[in-house]
C-alpha positions in Angstrom: 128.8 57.4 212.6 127.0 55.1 210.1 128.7 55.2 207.0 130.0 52.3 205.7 133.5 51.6 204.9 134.1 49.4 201.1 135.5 46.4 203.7 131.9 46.2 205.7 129.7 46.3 202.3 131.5 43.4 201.0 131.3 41.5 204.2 127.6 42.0 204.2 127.0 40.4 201.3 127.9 36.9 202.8 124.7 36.4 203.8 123.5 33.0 202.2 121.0 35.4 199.3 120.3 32.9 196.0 122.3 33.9 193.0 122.2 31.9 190.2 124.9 32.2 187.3 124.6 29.7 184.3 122.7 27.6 186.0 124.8 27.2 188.8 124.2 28.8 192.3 127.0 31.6 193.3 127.6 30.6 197.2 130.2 33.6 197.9 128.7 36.2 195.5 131.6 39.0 196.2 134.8 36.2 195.5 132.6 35.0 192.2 134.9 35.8 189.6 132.2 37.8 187.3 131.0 40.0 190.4 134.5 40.5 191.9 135.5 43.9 189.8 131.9 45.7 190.1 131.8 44.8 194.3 135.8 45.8 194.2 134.6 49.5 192.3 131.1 49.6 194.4 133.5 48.7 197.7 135.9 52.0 196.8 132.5 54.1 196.4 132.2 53.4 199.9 135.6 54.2 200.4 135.4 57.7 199.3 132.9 58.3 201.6 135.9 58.4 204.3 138.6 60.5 202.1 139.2 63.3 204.3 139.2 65.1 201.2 135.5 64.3 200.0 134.5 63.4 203.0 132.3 66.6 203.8 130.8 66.4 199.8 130.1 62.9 200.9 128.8 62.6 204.3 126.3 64.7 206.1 124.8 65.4 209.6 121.5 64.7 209.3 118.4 67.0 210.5 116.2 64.3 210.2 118.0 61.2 211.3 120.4 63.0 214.1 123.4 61.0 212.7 126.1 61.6 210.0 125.0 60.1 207.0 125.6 59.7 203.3 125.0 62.6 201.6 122.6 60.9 199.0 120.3 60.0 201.5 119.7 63.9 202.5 116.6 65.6 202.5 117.7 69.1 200.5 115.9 72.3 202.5 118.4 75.1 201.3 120.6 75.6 197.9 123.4 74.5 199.4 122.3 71.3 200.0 121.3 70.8 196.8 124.6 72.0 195.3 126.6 69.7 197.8 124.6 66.6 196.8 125.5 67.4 193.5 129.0 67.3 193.6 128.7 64.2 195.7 126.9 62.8 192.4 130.1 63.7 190.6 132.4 62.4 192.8 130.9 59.2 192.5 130.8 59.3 189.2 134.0 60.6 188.2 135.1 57.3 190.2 134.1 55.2 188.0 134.0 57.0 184.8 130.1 57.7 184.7 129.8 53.9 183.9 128.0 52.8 186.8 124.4 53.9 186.1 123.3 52.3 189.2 126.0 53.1 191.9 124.2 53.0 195.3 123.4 57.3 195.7 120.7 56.8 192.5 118.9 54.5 195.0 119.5 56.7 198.1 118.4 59.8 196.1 115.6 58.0 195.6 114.3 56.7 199.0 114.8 60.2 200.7 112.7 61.6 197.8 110.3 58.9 199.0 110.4 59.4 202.7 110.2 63.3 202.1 106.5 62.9 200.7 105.4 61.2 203.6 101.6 63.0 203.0 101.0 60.9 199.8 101.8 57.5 201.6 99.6 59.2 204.5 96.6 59.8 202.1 96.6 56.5 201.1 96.9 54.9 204.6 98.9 56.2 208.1 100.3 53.0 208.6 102.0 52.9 205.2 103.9 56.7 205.8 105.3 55.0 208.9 106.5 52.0 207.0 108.0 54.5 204.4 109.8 56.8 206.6 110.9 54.2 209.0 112.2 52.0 206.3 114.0 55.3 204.9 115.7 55.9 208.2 116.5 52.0 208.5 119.0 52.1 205.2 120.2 55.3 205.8 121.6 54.5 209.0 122.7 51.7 207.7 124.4 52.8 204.5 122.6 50.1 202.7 122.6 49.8 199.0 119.8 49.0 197.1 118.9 48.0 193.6 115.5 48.2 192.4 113.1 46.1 189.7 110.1 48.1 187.8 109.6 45.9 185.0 107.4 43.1 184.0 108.9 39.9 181.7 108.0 41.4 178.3 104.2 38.9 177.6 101.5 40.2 175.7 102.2 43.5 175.5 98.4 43.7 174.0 97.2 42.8 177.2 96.5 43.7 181.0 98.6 41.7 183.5 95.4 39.7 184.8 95.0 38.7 181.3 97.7 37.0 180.3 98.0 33.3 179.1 99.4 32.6 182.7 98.6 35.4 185.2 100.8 34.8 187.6 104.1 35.3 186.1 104.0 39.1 186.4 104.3 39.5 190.1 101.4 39.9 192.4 99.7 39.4 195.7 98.8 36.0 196.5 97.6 36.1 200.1 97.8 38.3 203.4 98.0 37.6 206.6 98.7 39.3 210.0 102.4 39.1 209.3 102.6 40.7 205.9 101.7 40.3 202.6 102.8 37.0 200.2 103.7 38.1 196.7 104.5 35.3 193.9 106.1 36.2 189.9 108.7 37.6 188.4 110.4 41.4 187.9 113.2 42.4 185.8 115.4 44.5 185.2 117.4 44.3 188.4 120.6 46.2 188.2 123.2 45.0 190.7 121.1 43.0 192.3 123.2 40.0 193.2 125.6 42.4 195.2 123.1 44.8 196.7 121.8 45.0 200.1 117.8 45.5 199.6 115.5 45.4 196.7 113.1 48.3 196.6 109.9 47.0 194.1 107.8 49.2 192.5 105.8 48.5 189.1 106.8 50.7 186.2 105.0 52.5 183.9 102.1 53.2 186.5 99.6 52.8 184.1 97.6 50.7 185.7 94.0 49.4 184.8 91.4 48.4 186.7 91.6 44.3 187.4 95.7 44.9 187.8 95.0 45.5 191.9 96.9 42.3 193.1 99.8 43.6 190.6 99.9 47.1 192.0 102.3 46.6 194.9 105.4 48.9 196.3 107.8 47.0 198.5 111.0 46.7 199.9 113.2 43.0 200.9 116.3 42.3 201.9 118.0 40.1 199.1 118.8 37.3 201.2 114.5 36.8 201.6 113.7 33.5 201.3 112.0 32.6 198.4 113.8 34.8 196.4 116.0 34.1 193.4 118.2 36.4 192.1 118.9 35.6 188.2 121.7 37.0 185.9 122.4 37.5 182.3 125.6 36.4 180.6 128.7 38.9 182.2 130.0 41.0 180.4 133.3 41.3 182.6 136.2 41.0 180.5 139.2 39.3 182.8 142.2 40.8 181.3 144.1 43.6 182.8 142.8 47.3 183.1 145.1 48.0 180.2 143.5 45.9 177.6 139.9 46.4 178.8 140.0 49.8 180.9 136.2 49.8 181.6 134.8 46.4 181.0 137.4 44.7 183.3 136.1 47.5 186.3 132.4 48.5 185.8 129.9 45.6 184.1 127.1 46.1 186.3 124.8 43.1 186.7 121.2 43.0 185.3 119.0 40.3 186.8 115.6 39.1 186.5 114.1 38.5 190.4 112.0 35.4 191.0 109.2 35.9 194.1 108.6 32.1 195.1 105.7 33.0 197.9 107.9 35.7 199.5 106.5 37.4 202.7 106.5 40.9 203.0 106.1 42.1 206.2 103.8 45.3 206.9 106.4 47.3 207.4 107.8 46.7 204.7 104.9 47.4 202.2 104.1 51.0 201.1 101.5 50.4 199.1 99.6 47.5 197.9 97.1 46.5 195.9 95.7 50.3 194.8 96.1 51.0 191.4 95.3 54.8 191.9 98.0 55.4 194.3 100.3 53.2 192.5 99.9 55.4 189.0 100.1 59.1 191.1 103.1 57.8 192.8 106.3 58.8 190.2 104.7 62.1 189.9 103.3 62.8 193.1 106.2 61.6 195.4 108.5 64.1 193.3 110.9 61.3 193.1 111.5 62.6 189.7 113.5 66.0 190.5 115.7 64.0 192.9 116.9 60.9 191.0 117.0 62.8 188.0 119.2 65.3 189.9 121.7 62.1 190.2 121.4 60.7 186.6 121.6 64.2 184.8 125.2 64.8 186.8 126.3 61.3 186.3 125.8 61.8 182.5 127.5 64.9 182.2 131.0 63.2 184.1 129.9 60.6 181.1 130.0 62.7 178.1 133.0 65.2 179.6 134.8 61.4 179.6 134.0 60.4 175.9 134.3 64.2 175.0 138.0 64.1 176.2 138.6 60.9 174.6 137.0 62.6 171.3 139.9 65.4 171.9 142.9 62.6 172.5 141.6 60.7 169.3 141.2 63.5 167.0 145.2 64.3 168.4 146.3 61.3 168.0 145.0 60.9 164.3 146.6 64.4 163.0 142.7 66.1 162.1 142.4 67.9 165.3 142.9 70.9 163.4 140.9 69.5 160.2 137.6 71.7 160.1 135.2 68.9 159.7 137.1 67.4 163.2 136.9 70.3 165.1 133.1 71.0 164.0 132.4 67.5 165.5 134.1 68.3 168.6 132.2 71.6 169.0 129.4 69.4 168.5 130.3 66.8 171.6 131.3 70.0 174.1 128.2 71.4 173.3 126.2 68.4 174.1 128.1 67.9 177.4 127.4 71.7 178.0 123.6 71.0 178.2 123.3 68.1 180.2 125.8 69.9 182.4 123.6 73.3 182.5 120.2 71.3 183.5 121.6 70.3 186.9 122.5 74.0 187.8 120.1 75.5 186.0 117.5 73.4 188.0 119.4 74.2 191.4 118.5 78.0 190.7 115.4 77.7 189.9 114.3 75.4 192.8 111.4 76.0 194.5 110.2 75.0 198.1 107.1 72.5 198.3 105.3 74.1 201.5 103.7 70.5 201.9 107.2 69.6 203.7 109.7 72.3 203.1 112.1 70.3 200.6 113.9 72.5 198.1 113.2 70.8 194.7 115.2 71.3 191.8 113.2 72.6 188.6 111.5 69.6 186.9 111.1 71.0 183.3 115.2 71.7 183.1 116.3 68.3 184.3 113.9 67.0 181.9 116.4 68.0 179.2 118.8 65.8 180.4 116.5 63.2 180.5 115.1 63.5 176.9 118.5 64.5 175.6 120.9 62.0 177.2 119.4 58.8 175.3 120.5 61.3 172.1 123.5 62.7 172.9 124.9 59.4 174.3 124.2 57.3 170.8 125.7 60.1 168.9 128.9 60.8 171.0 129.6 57.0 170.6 129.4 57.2 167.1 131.6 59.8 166.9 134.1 57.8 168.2 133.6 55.6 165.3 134.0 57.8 163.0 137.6 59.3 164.6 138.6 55.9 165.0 138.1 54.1 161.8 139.5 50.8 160.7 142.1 51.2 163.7 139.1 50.5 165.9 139.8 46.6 164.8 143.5 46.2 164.0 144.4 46.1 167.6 146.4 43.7 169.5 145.2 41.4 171.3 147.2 42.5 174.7 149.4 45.3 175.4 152.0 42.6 176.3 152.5 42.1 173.4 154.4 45.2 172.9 156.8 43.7 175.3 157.3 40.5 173.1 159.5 39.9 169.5 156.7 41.5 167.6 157.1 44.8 170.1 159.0 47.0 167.1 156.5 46.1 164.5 153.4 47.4 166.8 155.3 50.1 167.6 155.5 51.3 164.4 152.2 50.4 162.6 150.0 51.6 165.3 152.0 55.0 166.0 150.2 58.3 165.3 150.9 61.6 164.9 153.3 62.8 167.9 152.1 59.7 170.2 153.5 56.1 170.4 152.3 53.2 169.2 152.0 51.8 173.1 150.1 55.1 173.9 147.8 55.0 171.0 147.0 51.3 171.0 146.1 52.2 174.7 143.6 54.8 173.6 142.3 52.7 171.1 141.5 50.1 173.6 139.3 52.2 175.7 137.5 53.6 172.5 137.1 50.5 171.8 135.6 49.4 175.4 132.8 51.9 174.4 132.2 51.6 171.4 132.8 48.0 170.3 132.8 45.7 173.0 129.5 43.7 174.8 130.0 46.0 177.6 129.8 49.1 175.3 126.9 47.6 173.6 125.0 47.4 176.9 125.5 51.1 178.1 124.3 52.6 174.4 121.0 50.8 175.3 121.1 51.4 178.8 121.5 55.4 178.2 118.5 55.3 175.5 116.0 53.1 177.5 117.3 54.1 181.3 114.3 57.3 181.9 111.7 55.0 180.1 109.7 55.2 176.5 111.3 58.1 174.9 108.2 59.3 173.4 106.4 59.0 176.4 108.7 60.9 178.5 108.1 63.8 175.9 104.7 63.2 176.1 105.1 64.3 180.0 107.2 67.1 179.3 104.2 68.9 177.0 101.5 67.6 179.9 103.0 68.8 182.9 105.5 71.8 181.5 105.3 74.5 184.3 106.0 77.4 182.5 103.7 76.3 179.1 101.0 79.1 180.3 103.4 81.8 180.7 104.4 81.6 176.8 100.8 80.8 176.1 100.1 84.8 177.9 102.7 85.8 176.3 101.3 84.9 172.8 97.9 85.7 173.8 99.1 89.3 174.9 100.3 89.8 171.4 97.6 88.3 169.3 95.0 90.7 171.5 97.0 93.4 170.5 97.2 93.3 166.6 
C-alpha cells in the first residue's frame, strides 16, 4: 500500500528545497512558524486517508497502477467511480472547511486526467505519452502532492512574451541537451508550493502566438531542484488560538512566485515543449477540465453549505431569523449552495464515455455552472454576512480570554444576543469575521473570483464549445419552419 500517512508527508519535506520568507531562507520549512498550521491541516488530509471509516471513499485499488491508491488519482470508467471520487472531494473538504482550494486531490484529479489522454501527448510525440503516464504513475504511487504555477509576472500585458523589455523573465527554454531541457524565468502563482512535493508547470491561458515557442513548455520538478527558488508573499497565518481566529490560524495556504535559475529538466520529465499548437489544444483536449472541475465544484459547495450555516446561526443569534427580509436572504444563500451542489451530480448522470480511452467524463456544460457561478455566489454570500453582522463585526474582543478576566461580566452582557451567550456569540462573530474581515478572508474572495480564470473568458468558452447549443438551435428552427 502506497498511501501516505500525515507523519511521512511532513518528513518528506526535509529535503534541503529553497524557501525564502522575508528575505530570509526557511531551512526546516514544516517547523517554520507561518507553514506549521497549513502542513499540520495538509498532514491530517493524509490522515484521513487511513480512517477506517473513510478509508474506502479515500483509497482505491487501482486498475491501472495494480496498487491501492488515493482515490483522487483514479481514472473514473463506471458511475460509481465517479460518485466515490466525489465524496472523497467532500471529505477533504469538509476537513478543512472548503478553505483549502489547493488541498493535494485538485492536483491528483488533475494528473490522472492527464495521464488518461495519453493519445494527445502521443500525437504530439511517443516519447512525451511515456513521460506523461510514467510520471502519473510515479506520484501516485507515491502519494505525492503537488502544487502547480500557470502564470506569468504580470509585464506588458500589450505584448507577446518574446517581446518584452527583458525576455527572459517569463520562463522559457534556454538550451537542451541529451539530459533534458534547461529552462530560466519566473512563474507565479504557486499555491502551496513551499510545502509541496512536485511542481507540475504548465503556461496558462494557452494562447499562444507564434515567436512564444521557447515559452510554451509543460513540465514537472521536484521542489527541492536545484536552481529553484521558491518565493512567498506576506502570511496571512494569524498565531492565536483556533478560538479567536477559527480559520486563519488552520488554513492560510501559501502563494509563491517560483524562480527557474538554469533548472534541468530531464526528458522524462517534459511533456511538451516548445510547441505552441499543442500547448493551446491542451486544457481542452486533455479534458482536464471535467475532472478538476469535478474537485473544485464539490469543494465549493462544502464552502457555501459552511457560510450558508453560519448565515442561519447569525440571523439566530441577531433575533431577524424570522424577519421576512432575513429569511428572503437565506433563501437566497441555500439556493446558491443548491446549484453549485446540483452541477456535480447533475454532470455525474449525464457523463459520457470517451471511446478514445474508455474514461467516463462528467458533463462539461453543467460543471461549467459552478465554475462561472462560484466567483458570484462566493462574493455575495460574504456580503451577506456583512450585512447580518453589522457594526458587531468590529466591537469584538480582542481574545476570548478575555471573557475569563475582570472585564468577563461586562462582555458577557454587551455582546449577548437573542437566546445565545455573550461567549457563544462573540465566538460566532469571530469566525464571520475570519471570512469576511480579516487578510485571510480577503485572500479567498479573490481567490474564488479569479481561481477558473478571466470570468468573461470562461463564458466566452461556454457559448463556443456548449454541447447541447444545436439541439435548442433545431428546436427553434423546427418551430420557425412551421409558422
Amino acid at each position: 500500500m502506497t498511501v501516505r500517512t500525515g507523519q511521512e508527508f511532513i518528513d518528506g519535506l526535509d529535503d534541503d528545497r529553497e524557501v525564502w520568507y522575508g528575505g530570509q531562507r526557511v531551512r526546516k520549512v514544516a517547523e517554520f512558524e507561518e507553514f506549521k498550521p497549513s502542513v499540520a491541516s495538509l498532514a491530517r488530509l493524509y490522515d484521513l486517508q487511513h480512517d477506517p471509516s473513510l478509508s474506502d471513499v479515500m483509497t482505491c485499488e487501482s486498475a491501472d497502477l495494480g496498487d491501492v491508491i488515493a482515490r483522487p488519482f483514479e481514472i473514473p470508467r463506471t458511475l460509481s467511480h465517479l460518485r466515490l471520487k466525489r465524496e472523497c472531494y467532500i471529505a477533504v473538504a469538509e476537513a478543512t472547511c472548503g478553505m483549502m482550494g489547493r488541498s493535494p486531490d485538485f492536483l491528483n484529479a488533475m494528473m490522472a486526467s492527464l495521464a488518461a489522454k495519453r493519445s494527445f501527448f502521443h500525437e504530439c510525440a511517443p516519447e512525451r505519452a511515456d513521460a506523461m503516464v510514467n510520471y502519473y504513475k510515479y506520484i501516485a504511487q507515491n502519494d505525492l502532492f503537488m502544487t502547480h504555477a500557470l502564470l506569468d509576472p504580470q509585464l506588458d500585458k500589450g505584448k507577446l512574451r518574446n517581446e518584452q523589455s527583458d525576455p527572459g523573465t517569463p520562463l522559457r527554454v534556454v538550451d537542451r541537451n541529451a539530459d533534458g531541457i534547461i529552462v530560466d524565468g519566473i512563474k507565479r502563482i504557486a499555491t502551496s508550493a513551499p510545502y509541496a512535493d512536485e511542481i507540475l508547470v504548465w503556461p496558462f491561458p494557452p494562447t499562444f502566438l507564434p515567436g512564444e515557442e521557447a515559452y510554451a513548455n509543460v513540465f514537472a520538478v521536484p521542489m527541492n531542484t536545484k536552481g529553484l527558488k521558491t518565493l512567498c508573499r506576506r502570511s496571512f497565518t494569524n498565531h492565536g488560538s483556533r478560538t479567536d481566529f477559527p480559520l486563519s490560524a488552520q488554513f492560510d495556504e501559501m502563494d509563491s512566485t517560483v524562480v527557474f535559475d538554469n533548472v534541468l529538466v530531464p526528458w522524462d520529465r517534459v511533456f511538451l515543449h516548445e510547441n505552441t499548437t499543442f500547448l493551446n489544444r491542451m486544457y481542452k483536449d486533455t479534458r482536464m477540465r471535467e475532472m478538476t472541475a469535478h474537485q473544485t465544484n464539490s469543494r465549493l459547495e462544502v464552502k457555501l453549505g459552511f457560510v450558508y450555516a453560519l448565515l442561519v446561526r447569525m440571523a439566530a443569534a441577531a433575533g431577524t431569523d424570522n424577519r421576512s427580509e432575513t429569511m428572503e436572504l437565506l433563501g437566497e444563500a441555500a439556493l446558491r449552495v443548491e446549484v453549485i451542489r446540483n452541477t456535480t451530480r447533475s454532470a455525474e448522470l449525464q457523463a459520457t464515455v470517451d471511446p478514445d480511452n474508455g474514461v467516463l467524463y462528467p458533463d462539461l456544460p453543467a460543471l461549467q455552472v459552478g465554475r462561472a457561478l462560484g466567483p458570484i455566489y462566493y462574493p455575495e454570500m460574504i456580503a451577506m454576512i456583512r450585512k447580518i453582522g453589522g457594526g458587531g463585526l468590529v466591537q469584538l474582543p480582542v481574545s476570548l480570554d478575555e471573557f475569563d478576566s475582570a472585564i468577563g461580566p461586562d462582555l458577557k452582557k454587551s455582546l449577548s444576543g437573542s437566546s445565545i451567550g455573550g461567549l457563544d456569540k462573540t465566538r460566532q462573530m469571530k469566525l464571520a469575521w475570519d471570512l469576511c474581515g480579516s487578510e485571510f478572508g480577503a485572500r479567498h474572495e479573490l481567490y474564488e473570483m479569479n481561481y477558473a480564470g478571466e470570468r468573461g473568458a470562461l463564458l466566452a468558452s461556454v457559448n463556443r464549445e456548449y454541447s447541447r447549443k444545436q439541439d435548442y438551435l433545431d428546436l427553434l428552427d423546427t418551430f420557425m419552419a412551421g409558422l
